[in-house]
TIVOTI-612167 format. One record per residue (C-alpha): x, y, z. Coordinates in steps of 0.02 Angstrom, whole numbers. Layout:
<zadrens>
<zadren x="X" y="Y" z="Z"/>
...
</zadrens>
This chain:
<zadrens>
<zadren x="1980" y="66" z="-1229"/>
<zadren x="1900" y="-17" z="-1389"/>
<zadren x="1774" y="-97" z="-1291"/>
<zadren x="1725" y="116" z="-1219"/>
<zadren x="1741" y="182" z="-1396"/>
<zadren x="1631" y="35" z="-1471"/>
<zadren x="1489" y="93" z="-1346"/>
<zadren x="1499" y="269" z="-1359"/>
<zadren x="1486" y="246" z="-1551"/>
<zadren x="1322" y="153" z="-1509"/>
<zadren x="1256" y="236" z="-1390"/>
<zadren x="1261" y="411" z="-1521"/>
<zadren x="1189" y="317" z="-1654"/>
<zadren x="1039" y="232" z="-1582"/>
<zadren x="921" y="324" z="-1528"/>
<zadren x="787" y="218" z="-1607"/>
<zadren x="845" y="90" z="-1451"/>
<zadren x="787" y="177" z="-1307"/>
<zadren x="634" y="252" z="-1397"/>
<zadren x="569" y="104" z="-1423"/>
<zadren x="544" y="65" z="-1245"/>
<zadren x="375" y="115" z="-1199"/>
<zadren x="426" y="125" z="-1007"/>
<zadren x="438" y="284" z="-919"/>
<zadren x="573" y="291" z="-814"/>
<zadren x="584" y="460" z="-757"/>
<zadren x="528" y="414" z="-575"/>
<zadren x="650" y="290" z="-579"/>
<zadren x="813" y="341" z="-502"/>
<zadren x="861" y="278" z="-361"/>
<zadren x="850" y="128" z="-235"/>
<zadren x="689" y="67" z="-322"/>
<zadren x="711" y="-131" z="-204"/>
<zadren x="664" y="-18" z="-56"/>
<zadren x="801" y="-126" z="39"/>
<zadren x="954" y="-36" z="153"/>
<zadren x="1114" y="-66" z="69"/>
<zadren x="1300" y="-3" z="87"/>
<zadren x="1317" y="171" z="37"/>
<zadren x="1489" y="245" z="-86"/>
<zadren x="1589" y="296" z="47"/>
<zadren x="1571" y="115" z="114"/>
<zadren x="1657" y="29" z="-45"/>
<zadren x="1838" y="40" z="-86"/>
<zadren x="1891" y="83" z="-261"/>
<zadren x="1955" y="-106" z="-284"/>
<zadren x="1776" y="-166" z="-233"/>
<zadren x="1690" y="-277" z="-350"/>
<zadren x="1487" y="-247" z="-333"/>
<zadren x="1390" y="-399" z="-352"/>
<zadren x="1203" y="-433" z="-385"/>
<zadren x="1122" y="-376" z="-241"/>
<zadren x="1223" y="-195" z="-229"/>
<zadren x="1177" y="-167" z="-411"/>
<zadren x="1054" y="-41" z="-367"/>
<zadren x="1194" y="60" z="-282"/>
<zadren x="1253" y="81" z="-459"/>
<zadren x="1080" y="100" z="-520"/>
<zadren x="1043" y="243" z="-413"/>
<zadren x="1208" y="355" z="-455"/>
<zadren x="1310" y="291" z="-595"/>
<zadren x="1415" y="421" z="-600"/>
<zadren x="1512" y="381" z="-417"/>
<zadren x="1548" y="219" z="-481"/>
<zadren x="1608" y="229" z="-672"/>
<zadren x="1771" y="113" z="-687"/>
<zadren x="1707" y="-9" z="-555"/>
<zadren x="1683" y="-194" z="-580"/>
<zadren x="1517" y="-244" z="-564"/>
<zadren x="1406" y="-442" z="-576"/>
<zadren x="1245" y="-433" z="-607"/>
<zadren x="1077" y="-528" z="-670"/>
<zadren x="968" y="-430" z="-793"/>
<zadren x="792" y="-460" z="-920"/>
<zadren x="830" y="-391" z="-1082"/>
<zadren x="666" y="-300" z="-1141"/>
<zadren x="700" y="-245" z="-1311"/>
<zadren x="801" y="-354" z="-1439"/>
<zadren x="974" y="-325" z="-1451"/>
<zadren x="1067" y="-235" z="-1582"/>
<zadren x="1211" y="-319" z="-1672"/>
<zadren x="1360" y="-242" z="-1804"/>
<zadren x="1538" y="-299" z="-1838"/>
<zadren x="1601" y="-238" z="-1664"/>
<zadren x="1481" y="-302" z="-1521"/>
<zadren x="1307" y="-361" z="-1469"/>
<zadren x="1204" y="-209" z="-1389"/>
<zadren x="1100" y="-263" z="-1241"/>
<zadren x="940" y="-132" z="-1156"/>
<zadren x="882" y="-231" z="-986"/>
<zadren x="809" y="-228" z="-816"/>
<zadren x="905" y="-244" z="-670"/>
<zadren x="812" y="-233" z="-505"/>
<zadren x="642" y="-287" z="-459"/>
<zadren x="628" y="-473" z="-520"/>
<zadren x="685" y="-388" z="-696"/>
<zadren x="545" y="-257" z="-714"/>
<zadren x="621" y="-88" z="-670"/>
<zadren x="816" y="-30" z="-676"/>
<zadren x="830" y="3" z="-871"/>
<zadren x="1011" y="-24" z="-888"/>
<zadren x="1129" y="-28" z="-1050"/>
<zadren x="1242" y="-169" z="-1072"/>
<zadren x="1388" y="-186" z="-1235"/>
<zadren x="1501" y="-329" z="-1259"/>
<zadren x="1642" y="-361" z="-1385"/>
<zadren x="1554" y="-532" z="-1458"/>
<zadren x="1457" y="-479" z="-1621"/>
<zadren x="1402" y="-678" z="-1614"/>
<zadren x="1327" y="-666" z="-1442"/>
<zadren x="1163" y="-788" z="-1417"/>
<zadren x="1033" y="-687" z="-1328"/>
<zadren x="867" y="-629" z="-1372"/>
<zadren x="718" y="-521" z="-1301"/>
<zadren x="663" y="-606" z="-1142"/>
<zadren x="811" y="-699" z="-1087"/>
<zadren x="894" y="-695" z="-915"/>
<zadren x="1060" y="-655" z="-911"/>
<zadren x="1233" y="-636" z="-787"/>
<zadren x="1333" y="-511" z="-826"/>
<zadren x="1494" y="-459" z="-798"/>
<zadren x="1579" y="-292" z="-830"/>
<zadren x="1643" y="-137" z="-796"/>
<zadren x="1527" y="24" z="-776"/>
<zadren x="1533" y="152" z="-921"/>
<zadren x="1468" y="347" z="-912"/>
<zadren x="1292" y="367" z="-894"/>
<zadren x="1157" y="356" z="-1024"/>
<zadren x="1049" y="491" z="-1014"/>
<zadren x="897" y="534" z="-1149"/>
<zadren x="723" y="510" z="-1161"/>
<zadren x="612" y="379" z="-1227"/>
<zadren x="456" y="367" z="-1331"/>
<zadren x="347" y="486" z="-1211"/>
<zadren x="470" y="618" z="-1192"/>
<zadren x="513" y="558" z="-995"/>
<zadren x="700" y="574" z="-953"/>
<zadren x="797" y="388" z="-933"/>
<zadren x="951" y="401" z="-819"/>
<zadren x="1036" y="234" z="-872"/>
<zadren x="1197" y="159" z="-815"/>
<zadren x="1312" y="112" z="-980"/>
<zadren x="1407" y="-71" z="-919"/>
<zadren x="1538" y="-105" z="-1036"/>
<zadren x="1548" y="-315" z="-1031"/>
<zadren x="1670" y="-446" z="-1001"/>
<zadren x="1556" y="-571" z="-1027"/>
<zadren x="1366" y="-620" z="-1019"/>
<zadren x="1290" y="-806" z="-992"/>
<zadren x="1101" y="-845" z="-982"/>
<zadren x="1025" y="-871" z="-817"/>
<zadren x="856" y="-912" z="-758"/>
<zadren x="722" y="-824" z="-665"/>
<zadren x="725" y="-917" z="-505"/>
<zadren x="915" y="-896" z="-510"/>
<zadren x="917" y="-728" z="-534"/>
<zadren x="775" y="-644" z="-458"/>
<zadren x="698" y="-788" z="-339"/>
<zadren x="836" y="-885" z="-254"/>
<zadren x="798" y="-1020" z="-142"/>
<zadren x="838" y="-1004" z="34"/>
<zadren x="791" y="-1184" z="70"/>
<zadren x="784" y="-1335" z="-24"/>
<zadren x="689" y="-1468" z="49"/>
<zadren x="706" y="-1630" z="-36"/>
<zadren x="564" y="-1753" z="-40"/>
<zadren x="538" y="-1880" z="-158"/>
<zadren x="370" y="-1940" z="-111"/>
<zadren x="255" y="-2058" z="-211"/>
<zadren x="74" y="-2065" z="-230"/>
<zadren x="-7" y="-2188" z="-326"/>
<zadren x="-207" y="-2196" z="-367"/>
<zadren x="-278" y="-2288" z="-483"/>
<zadren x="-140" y="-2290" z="-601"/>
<zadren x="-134" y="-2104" z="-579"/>
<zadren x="75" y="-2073" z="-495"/>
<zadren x="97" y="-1909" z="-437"/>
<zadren x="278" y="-1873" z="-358"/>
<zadren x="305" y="-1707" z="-245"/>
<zadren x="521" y="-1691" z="-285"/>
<zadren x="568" y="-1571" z="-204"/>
<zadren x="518" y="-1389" z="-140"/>
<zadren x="589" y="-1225" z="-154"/>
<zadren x="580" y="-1096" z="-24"/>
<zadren x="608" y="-917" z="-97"/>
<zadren x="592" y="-728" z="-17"/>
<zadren x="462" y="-699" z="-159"/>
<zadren x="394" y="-865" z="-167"/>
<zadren x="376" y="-1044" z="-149"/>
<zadren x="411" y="-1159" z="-308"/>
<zadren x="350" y="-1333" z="-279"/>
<zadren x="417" y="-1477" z="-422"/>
<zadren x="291" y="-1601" z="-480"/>
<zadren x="296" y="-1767" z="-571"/>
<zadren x="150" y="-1845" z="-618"/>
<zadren x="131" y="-2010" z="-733"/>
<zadren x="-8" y="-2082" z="-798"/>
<zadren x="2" y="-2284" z="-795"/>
<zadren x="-181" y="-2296" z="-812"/>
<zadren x="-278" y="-2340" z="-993"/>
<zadren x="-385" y="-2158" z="-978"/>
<zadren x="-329" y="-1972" z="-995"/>
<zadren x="-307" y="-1903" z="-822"/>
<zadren x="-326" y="-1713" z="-756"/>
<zadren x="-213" y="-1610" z="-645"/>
<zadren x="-304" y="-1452" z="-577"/>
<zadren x="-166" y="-1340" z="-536"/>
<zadren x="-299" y="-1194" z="-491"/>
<zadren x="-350" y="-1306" z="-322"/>
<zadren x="-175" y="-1330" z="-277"/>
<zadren x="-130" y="-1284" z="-97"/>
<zadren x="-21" y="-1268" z="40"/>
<zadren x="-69" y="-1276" z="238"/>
<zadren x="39" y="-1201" z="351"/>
<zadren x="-24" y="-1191" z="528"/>
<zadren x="-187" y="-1108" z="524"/>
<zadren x="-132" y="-1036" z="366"/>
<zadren x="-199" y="-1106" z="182"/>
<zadren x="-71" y="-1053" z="34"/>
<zadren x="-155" y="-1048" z="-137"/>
<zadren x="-75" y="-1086" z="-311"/>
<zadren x="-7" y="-909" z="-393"/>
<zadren x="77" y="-922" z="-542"/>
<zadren x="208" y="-805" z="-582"/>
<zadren x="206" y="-789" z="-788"/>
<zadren x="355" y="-680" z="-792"/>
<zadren x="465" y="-840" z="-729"/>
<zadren x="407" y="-955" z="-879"/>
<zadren x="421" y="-1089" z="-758"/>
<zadren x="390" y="-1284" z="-847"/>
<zadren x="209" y="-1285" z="-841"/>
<zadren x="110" y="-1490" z="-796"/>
<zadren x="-14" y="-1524" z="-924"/>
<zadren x="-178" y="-1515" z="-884"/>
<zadren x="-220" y="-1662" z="-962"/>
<zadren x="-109" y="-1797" z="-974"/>
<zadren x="-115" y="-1936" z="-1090"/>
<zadren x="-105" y="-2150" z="-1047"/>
<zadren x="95" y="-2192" z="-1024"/>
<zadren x="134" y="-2011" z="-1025"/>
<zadren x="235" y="-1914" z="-898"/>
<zadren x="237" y="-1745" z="-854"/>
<zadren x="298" y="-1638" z="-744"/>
<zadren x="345" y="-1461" z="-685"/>
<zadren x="321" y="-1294" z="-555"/>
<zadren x="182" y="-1260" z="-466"/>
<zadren x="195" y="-1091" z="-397"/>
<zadren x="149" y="-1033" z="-223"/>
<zadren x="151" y="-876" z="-108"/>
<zadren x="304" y="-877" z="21"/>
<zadren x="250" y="-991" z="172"/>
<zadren x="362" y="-937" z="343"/>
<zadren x="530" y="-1040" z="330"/>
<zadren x="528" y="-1027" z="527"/>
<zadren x="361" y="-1081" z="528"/>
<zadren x="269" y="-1246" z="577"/>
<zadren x="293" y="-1399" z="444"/>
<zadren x="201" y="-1405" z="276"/>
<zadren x="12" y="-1509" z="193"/>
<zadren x="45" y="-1499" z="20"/>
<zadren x="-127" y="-1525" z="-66"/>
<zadren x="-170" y="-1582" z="-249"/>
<zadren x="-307" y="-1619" z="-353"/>
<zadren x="-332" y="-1733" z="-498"/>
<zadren x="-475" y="-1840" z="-600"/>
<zadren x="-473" y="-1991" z="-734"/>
<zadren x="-600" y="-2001" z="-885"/>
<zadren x="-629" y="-2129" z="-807"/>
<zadren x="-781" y="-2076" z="-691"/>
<zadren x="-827" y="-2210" z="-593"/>
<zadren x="-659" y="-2193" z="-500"/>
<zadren x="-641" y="-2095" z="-357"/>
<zadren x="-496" y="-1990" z="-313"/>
<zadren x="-453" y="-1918" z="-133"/>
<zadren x="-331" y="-1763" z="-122"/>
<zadren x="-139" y="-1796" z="-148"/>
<zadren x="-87" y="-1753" z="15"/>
<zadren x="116" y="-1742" z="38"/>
<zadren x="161" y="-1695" z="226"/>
<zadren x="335" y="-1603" z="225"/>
<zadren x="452" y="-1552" z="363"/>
<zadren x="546" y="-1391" z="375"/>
<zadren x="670" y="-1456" z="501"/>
<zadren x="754" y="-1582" z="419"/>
</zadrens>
């Protein structure tokens, strides 16, 4: 009961919070994933809605106030703190760009900022419903929390529906470049890099000519900014290592196997470099 009175207390007194999102969402009720989902009648009042039925709760708050609900969510504005509880405004559906939602938990001390990827856990509240800085109507579910841990975005929005471990090695010219492993997601394809430079000259890695053959397909490198993925340097240094995501369009998990290609130089330039080419199954 605290926890309900704590939120309605916010939720009357800040009405700078949801002005200051410049987002209008009064388009945005409803089943905005544009997947088919259970309906209300379909869950029990003991049911416990997780992740991917959020936007059940999304689309009419109201049915399910009092329900139990696990979720992932981008908080877009920063959060608002007093002596009770740590006030959260996020996105819910769409990789964390639509679904304005409002989130309270009793934790005045709670470690989250603008930006970060969270799990949450809670119970849903009434509905929020105002307007925001251009006078559009927001429809908001209020989710009154039991508690909230950081994610990630790949965790959250992008889960991988195969793993494919790899481990592969290829050495030129001092220049070690090391395909780990690859991740194969409904929304894209996240492929983990090591490269080390045992050579006495800088060394480039051109992530723009990255790509991945498929068939009689060819994959180029997309990078996805909202994921904030560990980025390779560009330019890598003698004895240094470095390493991260490079970023890809979905390739058919049913498909045929994979040619991952690569592209580097040395400052070096009387040394020639051929592709790194990795060959990867999807069967195994």
């Amino acid at each position: 009961m605290k926890k309900i009175i704590v939120l309605m207390l916010f939720i009357a007194g800040s009405t700078i919070f949801f002005a200051c999102s410049d987002q209008d969402n009064s388009n945005s009720v409803g089943d905005s994933t544009g997947e088919t989902s259970n309906s209300v009648e379909d869950l029990t009042e003991g049911d416990l809605i997780l992740a991917d039925e959020f936007n059940l709760v999304y689309s009419n708050p109201k049915e399910y106030k009092g329900r139990k609900v696990e979720f992932y969510g981008k908080i877009f504005i920063e959060p608002e703190k007093d002596a009770e509880g740590t006030y959260l405004q996020m996105y819910t559906l769409n990789q964390g760009s639509d679904g304005n939602t409002v989130v309270a938990i009793q934790d005045p001390n709670l470690d989250v900022s603008n930006g970060d990827i969270v799990y949450v856990k809670g119970v849903v509240g009434d509905v929020f419903e105002g307007t925001n800085a251009f006078g559009a109507t927001i429809v908001a579910p209020q989710i009154l929390a039991n508690s909230i841990e950081k994610s990630d975005y790949a965790t959250a929005f992008s889960p991988a529906l195969k793993v494919i471990e790899v481990n592969q090695e290829i050495n030129q010219h001092g220049y070690s470049m090391t395909l780990e492993r690859i991740e194969l997601a409904a929304s894209e394809t996240r492929v983990y890099l090591k490269i080390k430079n045992d050579s006495s000259d800088n060394i480039s890695f051109y992530s723009f000519n990255s790509v991945i053959i498929q068939g009689s397909n060819q994959i180029s490198e997309e990078d996805n900014w909202d994921a904030d993925y560990q980025e390779i340097n560009s330019e890598i240094f003698p004895g240094v290592t470095s390493q991260g995501v490079v970023t890809f369009a979905p390739v058919d998990i049913q498909g045929e196997n994979l040619k991952l290609v690569f592209e580097g130089s040395s400052d070096d330039y009387y040394l020639d470099f051929e592709p790194f080419i990795f060959e990867c199954s999807l069967t195994e």
